[in-house]
One Martini backbone bead per residue (centre of mass of N, CA, C, O) as a GRO file, in nm:
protein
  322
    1UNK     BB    1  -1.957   0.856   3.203
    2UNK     BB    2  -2.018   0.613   3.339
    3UNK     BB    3  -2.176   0.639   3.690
    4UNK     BB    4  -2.012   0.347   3.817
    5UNK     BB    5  -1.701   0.432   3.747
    6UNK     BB    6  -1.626   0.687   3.919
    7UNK     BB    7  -1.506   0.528   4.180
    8UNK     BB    8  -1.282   0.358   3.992
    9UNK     BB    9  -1.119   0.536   3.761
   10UNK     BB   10  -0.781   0.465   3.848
   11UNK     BB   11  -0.844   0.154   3.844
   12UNK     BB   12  -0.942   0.107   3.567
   13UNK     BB   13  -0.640   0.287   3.443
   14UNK     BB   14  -0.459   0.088   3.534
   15UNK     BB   15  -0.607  -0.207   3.444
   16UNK     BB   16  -0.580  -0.096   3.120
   17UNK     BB   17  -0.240  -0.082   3.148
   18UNK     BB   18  -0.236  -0.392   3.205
   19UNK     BB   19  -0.360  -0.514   2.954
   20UNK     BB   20  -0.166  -0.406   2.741
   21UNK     BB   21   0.113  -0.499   2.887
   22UNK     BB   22  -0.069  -0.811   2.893
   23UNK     BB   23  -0.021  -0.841   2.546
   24UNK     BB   24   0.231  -0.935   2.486
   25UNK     BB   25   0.447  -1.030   2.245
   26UNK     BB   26   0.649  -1.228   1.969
   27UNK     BB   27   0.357  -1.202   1.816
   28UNK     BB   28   0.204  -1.005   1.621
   29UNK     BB   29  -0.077  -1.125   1.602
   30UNK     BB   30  -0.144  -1.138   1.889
   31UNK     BB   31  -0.132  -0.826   1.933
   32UNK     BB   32  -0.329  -0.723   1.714
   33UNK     BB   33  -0.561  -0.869   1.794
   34UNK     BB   34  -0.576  -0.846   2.106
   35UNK     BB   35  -0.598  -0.508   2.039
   36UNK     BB   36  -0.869  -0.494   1.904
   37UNK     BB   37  -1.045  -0.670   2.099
   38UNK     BB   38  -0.974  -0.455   2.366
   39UNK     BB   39  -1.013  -0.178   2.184
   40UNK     BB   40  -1.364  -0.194   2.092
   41UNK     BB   41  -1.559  -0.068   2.353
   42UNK     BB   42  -1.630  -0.201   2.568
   43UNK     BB   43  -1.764  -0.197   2.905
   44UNK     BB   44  -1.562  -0.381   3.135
   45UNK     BB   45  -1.781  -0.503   3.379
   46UNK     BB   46  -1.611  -0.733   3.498
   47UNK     BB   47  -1.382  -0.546   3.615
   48UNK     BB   48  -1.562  -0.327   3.770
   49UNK     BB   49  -1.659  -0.563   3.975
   50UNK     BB   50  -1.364  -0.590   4.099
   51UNK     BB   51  -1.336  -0.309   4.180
   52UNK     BB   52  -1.600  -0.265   4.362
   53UNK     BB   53  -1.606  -0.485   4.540
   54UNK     BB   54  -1.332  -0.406   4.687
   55UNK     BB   55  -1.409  -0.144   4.769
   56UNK     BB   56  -1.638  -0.178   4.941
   57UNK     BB   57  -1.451  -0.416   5.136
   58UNK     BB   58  -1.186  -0.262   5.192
   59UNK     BB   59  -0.966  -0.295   5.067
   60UNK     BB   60  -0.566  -0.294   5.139
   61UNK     BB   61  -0.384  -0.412   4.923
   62UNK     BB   62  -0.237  -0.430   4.668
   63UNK     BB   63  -0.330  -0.313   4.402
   64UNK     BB   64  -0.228  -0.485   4.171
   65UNK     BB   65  -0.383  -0.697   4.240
   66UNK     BB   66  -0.678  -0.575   4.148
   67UNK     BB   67  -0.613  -0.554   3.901
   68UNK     BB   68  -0.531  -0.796   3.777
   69UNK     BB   69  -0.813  -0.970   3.884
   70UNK     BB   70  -0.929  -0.777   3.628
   71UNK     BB   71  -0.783  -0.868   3.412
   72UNK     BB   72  -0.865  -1.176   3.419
   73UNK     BB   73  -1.129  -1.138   3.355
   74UNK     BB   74  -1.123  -1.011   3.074
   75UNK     BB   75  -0.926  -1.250   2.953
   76UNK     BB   76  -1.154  -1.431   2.947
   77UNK     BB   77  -1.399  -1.297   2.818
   78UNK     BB   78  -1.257  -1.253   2.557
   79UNK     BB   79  -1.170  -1.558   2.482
   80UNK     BB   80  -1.512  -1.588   2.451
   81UNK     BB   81  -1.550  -1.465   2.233
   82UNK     BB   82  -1.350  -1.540   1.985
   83UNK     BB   83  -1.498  -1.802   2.013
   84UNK     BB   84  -1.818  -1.758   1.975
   85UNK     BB   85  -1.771  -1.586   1.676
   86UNK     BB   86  -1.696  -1.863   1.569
   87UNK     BB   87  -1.933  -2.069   1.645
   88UNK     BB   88  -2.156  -1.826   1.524
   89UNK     BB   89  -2.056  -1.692   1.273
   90UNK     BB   90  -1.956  -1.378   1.321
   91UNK     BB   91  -1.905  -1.041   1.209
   92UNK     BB   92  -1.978  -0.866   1.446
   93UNK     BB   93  -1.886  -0.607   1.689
   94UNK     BB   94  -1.899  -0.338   1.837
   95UNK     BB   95  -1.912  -0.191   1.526
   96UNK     BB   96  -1.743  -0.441   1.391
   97UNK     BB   97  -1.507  -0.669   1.305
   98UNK     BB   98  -1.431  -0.956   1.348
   99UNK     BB   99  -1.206  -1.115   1.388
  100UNK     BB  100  -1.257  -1.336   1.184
  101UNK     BB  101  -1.310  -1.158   0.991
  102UNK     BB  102  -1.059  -1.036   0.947
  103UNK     BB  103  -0.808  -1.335   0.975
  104UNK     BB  104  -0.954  -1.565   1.101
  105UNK     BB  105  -1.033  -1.850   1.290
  106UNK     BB  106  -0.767  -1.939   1.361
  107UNK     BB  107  -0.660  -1.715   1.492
  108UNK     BB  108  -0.870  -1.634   1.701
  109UNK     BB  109  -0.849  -1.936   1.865
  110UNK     BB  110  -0.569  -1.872   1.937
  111UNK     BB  111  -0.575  -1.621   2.093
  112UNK     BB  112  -0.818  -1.753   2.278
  113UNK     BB  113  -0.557  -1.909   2.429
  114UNK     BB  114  -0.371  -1.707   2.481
  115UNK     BB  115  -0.579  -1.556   2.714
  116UNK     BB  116  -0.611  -1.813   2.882
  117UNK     BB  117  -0.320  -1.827   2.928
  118UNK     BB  118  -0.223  -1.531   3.037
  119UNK     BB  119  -0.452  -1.589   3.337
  120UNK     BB  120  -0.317  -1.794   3.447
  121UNK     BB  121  -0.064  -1.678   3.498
  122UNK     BB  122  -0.140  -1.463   3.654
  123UNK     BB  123  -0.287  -1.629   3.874
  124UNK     BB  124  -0.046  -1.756   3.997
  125UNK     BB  125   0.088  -1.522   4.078
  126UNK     BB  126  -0.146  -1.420   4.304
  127UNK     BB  127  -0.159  -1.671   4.479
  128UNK     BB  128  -0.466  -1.786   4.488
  129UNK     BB  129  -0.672  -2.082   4.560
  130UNK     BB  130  -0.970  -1.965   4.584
  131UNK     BB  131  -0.955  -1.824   4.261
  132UNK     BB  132  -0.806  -2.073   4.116
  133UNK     BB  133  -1.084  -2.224   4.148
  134UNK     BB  134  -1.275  -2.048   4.076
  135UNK     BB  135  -1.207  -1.978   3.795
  136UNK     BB  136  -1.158  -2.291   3.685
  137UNK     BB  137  -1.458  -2.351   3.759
  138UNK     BB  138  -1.573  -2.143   3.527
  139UNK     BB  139  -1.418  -2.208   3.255
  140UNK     BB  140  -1.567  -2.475   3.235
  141UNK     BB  141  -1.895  -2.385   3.276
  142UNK     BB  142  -1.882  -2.198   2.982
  143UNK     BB  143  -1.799  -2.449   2.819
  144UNK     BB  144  -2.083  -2.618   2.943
  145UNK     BB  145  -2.264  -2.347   2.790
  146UNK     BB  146  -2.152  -2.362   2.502
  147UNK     BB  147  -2.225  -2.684   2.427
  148UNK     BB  148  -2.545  -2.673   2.531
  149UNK     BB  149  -2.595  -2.458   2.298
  150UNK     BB  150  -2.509  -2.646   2.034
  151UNK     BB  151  -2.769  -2.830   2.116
  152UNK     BB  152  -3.003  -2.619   2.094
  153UNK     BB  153  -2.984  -2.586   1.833
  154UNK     BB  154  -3.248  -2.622   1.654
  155UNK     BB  155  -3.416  -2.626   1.914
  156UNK     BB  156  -3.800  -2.566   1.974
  157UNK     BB  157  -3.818  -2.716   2.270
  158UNK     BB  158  -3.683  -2.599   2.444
  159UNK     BB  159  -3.682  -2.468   2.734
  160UNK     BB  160  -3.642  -2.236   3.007
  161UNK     BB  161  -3.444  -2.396   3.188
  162UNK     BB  162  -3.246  -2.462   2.983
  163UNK     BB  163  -3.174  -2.155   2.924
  164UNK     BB  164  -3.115  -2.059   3.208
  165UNK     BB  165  -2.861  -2.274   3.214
  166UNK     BB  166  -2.701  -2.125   2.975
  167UNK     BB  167  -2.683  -1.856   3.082
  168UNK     BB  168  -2.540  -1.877   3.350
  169UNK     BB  169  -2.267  -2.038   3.210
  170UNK     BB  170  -2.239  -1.816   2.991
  171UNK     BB  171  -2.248  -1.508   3.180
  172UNK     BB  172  -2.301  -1.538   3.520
  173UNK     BB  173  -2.045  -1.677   3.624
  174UNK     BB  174  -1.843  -1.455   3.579
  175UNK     BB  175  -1.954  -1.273   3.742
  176UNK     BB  176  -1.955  -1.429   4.021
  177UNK     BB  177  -1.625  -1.434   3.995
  178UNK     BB  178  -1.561  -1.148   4.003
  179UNK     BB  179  -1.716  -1.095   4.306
  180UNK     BB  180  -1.590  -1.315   4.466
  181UNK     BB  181  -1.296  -1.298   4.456
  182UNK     BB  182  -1.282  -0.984   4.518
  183UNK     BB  183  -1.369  -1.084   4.834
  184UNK     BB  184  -1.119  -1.247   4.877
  185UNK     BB  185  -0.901  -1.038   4.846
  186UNK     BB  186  -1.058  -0.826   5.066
  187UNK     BB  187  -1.147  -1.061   5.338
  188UNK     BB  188  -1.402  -1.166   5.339
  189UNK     BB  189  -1.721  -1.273   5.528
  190UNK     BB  190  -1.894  -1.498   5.411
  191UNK     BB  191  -2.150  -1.373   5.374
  192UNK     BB  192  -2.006  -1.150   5.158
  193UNK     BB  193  -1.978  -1.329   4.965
  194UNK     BB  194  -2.189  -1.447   4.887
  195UNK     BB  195  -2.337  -1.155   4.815
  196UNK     BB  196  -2.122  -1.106   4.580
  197UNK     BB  197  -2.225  -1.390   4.439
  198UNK     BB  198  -2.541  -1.276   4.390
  199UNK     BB  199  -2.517  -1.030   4.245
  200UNK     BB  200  -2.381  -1.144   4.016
  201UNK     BB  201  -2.583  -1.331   3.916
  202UNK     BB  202  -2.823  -1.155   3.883
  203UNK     BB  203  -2.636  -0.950   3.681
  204UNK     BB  204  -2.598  -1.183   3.433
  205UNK     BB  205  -2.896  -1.228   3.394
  206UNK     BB  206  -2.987  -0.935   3.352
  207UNK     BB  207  -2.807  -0.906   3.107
  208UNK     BB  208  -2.884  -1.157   2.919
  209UNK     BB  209  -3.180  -1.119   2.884
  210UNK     BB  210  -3.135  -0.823   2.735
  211UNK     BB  211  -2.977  -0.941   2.501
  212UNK     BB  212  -3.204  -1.116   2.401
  213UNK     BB  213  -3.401  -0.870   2.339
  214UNK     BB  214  -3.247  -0.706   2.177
  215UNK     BB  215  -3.278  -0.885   1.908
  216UNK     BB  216  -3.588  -0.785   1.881
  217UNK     BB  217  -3.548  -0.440   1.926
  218UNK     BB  218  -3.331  -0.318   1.808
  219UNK     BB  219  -3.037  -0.241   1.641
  220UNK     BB  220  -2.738  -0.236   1.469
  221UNK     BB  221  -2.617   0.051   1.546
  222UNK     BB  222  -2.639   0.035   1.858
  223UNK     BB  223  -2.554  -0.243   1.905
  224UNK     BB  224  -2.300  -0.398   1.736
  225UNK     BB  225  -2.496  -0.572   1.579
  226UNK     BB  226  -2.671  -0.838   1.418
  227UNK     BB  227  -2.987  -0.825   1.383
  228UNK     BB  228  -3.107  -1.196   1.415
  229UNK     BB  229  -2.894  -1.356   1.500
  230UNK     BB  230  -3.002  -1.587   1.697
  231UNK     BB  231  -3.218  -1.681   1.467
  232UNK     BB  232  -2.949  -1.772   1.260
  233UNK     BB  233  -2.860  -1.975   1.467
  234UNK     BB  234  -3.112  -2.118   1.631
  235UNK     BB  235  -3.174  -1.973   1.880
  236UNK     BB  236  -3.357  -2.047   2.212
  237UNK     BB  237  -3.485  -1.775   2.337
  238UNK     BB  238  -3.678  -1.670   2.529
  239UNK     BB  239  -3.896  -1.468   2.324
  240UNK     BB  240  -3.911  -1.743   2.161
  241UNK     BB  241  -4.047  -1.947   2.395
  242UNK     BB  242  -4.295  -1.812   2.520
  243UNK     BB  243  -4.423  -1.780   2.207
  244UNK     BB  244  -4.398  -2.110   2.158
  245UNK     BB  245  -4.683  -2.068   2.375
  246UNK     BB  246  -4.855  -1.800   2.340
  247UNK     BB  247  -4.874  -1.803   2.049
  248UNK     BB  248  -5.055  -1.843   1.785
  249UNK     BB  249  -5.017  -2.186   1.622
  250UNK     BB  250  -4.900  -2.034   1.378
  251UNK     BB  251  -4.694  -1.839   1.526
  252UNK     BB  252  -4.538  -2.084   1.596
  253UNK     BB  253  -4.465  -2.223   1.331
  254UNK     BB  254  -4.277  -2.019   1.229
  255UNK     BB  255  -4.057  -2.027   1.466
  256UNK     BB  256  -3.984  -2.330   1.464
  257UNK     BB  257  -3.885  -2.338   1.196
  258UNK     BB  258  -3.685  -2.112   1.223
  259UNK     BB  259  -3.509  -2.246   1.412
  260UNK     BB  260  -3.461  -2.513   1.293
  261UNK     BB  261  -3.322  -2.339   1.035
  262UNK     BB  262  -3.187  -2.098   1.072
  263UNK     BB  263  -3.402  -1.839   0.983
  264UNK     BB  264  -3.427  -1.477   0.920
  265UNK     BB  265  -3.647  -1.424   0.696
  266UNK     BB  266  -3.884  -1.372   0.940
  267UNK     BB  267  -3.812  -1.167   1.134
  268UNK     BB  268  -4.033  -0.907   1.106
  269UNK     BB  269  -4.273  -1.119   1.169
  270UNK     BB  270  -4.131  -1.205   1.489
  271UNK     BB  271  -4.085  -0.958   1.634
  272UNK     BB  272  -4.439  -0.909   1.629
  273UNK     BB  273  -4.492  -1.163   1.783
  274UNK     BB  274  -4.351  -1.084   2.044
  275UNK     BB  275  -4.449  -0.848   2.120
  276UNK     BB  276  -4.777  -0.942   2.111
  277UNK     BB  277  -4.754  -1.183   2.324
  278UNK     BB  278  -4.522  -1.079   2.542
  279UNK     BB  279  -4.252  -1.136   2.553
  280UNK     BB  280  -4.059  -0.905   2.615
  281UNK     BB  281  -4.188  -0.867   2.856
  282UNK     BB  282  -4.116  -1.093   3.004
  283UNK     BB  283  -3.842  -1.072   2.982
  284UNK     BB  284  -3.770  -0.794   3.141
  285UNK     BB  285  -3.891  -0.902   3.410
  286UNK     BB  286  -3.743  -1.076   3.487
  287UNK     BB  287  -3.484  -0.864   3.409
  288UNK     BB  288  -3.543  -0.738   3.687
  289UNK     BB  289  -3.581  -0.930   3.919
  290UNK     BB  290  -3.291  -0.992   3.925
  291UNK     BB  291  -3.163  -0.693   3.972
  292UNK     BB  292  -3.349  -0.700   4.225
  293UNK     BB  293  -3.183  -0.918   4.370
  294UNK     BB  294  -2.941  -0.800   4.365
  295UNK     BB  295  -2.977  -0.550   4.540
  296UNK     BB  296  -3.042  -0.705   4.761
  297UNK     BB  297  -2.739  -0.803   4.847
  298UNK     BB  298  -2.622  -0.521   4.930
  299UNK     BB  299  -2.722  -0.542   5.234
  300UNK     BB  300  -2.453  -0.760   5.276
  301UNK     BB  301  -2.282  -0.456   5.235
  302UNK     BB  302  -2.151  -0.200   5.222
  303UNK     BB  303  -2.225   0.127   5.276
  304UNK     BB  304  -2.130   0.310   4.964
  305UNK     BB  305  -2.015   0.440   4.681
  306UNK     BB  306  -1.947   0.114   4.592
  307UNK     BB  307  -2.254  -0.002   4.589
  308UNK     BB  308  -2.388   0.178   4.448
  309UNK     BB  309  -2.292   0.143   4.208
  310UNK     BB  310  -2.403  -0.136   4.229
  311UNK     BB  311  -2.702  -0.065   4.167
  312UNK     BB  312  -2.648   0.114   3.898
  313UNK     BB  313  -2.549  -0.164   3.735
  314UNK     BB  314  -2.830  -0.290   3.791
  315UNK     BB  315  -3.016  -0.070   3.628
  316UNK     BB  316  -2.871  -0.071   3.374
  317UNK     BB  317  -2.881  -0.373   3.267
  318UNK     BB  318  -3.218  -0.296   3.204
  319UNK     BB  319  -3.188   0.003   3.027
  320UNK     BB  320  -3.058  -0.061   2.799
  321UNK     BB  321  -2.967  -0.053   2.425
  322UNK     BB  322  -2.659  -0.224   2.420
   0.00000   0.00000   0.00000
């Protein structure tokens, strides 16, 4: 059991039985699909998030709240996978087949309107008007760095601003939504939600960051899906722009072409390249930065072992290999 999961182990078995649960449908394929993608492996960590800020700032009030809210922030995350994995053509997933390639994209992107509209039915359940404020702008957030991310396919100028900007709307968000909410569902003082949220946000950056250093660095089989797609997407990941920027003149033309084209093909020559020029180096080093800014944040949360345990998942978040 990773060591993070720990202090929460009653409430993630809980949190994973009304998942199950609230999957339920009168159609068979949104219960297969929707079952297929929630049980293939992920690390549940932004529902982990709901846990343990709640339980830091010391919830009192029915559990079965804070499980919902850990629910339903699942289920918006399972509903962006759904969907980007149409969007990127992707066919690998957790070692796994995407639903799209197991079923195809039309049942894919139903059943991720599905999850979406499923979380949402929660939320008004739930019954806080300050969460469905917070979740309904992130759910927006999300889309508007989803499609951000679309227009920057291909293109070798884009900025590391401009980077920096699509990873925060598509991965920190959620993060920071997770642990502001848990905070507000928890009763925090203004003070204690900042703190919340900037933990959050520290640790979805430094969380993709790994994840695109990854792209250039791990393995097929560690990782749970195809090493340079990112590449193959034409995706202007931090690695890659760094590179475009201090490898010498030939080896930027090189990644600008692969970049430009979509095209994988030269692949094990960018890796070489990112290597040697410093990029994935640059990247960890970010992603440490955010990471210790995250611990940095946890000053003004109370002190005990669900605390901690968050401290411990942000020094995860930048040693993991997948």
């Amino acid at each position: 059991m990773l060591p993070f999961l720990t202090p929460v182990e009653s409430d993630f078995d809980a949190t994973n039985r009304l998942i199950i649960n609230q999957l339920h449908s009168d159609v068979g394929l949104v219960e297969n699909i929707g079952h297929y993608i929630v049980d293939s492996g992920g690390k549940r960590l932004r529902p982990i998030l709901v846990l343990l800020t709640a339980n830091a700032l010391h919830f009192k009030g029915d559990s079965t709240r804070m499980h919902s809210l850990a629910a339903i922030i699942e289920f918006i995350h399972t509903a962006t996978l759904l969907h980007d994995d149409v969007v990127d053509v992707s066919d690998m997933r957790r070692s796994r087949l995407t639903a799209n390639a197991q079923w195809g994209n039309a049942p894919a992107v139903l059943v991720g309107d599905f999850l979406y509209s499923r979380a949402f039915q929660m939320l008004v359940k739930l019954g806080s008007m300050p969460i469905m404020e917070i979740l309904s702008n992130t759910t927006n957030i999300i889309s508007e760095g989803e499609v951000q991310q679309l227009v920057n396919a291909k293109d070798p100028s884009v900025s590391e601003a401009n980077y920096l900007t699509v990873i925060h709307k598509k991965t920190s968000a959620l993060f920071e939504a997770a642990c502001e909410s848990a905070a507000i569902l928890a009763g925090a003082t203004q003070t204690q939600r900042q703190a919340a949220f900037d933990f959050g946000h520290h640790l979805g950056m430094a969380f993709q960051l790994i994840d695109d250093a990854l792209d250039y660095e791990g393995d097929s089989e560690t990782l749970g899906k195809n090493v340079g797609d990112d590449l193959a997407e034409g995706k202007p990941t931090l690695p890659l722009i760094y590179a475009m920027e201090h490898a010498p003149a030939h080896e930027q033309a090189l990644i600008r072409k692969a970049v430009s084209a979509g095209d994988a093909s030269a692949l094990a020559s960018i890796v070489t390249i990112v290597k040697n020029c410093g990029a994935l180096d640059y990247t960890h080093q970010a992603a440490k930065n955010h990471a210790h800014k995250a611990e940095q944040a946890l000053a003004n949360l109370p002190s005990n072992s669900f605390t901690q345990a968050m401290a411990s998942l942000a020094q995860f978040a930048v040693a993991r290999s997948h």
